[in-house]
C-alpha positions in Angstrom: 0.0 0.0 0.0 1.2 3.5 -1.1 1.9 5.3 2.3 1.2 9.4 3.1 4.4 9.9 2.6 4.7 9.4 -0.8 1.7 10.9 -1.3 3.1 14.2 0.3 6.3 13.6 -1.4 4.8 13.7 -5.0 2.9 17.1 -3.4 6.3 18.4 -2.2 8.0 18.1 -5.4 5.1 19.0 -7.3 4.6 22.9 -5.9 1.0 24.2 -6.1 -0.4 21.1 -8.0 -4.3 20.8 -9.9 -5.7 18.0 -7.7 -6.3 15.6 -10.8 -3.2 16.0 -12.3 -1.7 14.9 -9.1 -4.4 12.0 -8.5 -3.2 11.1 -11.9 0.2 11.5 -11.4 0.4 9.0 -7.7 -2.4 7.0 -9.9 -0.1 5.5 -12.6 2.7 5.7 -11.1 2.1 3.3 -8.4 3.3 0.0 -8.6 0.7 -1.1 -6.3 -2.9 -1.3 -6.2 -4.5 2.2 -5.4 -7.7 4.0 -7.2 -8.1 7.6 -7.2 -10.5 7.4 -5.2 -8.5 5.7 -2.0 -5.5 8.8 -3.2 -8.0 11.3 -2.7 -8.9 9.9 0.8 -5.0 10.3 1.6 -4.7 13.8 0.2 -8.0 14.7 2.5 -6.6 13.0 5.4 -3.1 15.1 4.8 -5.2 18.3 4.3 -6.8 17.9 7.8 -3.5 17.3 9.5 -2.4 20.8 8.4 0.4 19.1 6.1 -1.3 20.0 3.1 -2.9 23.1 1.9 -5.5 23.4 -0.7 -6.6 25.7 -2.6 -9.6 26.3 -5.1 -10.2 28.7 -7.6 -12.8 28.7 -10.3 -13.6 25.0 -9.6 -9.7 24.0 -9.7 -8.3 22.1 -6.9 -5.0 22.7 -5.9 -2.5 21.3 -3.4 0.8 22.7 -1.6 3.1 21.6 0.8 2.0 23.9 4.4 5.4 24.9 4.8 
């Protein structure tokens, strides 16, 4: 299973990033088995630890690092 950290890793090195191109990104990447949908539950579960930051605008999700 694809831990948070990696997760927060491909946020970190990805500055500022549209949520589905990072979904995307952690999606086809993985050598394991993940769907999007378990990602997003990571990246939501990051964001309400304070070690993410999103932000939207216009209807675009976007995620940073809180650092």
């Amino acid at each position: 299973m694809i831990n948070e950290e990696i997760i927060y890793n491909y946020v970190e090195n990805h500055k500022n990033i549209n949520e589905d191109d990072i979904i995307n990104m952690i999606y086809y990447d993985s050598p394991v088995s993940i769907n999007k949908e378990q990602i997003k539950n990571i990246l939501t579960h990051l964001v309400d630890e304070n070690r993410l930051i999103v932000r939207e605008n216009n209807g675009i999700i976007k995620y940073s690092t809180n650092n």
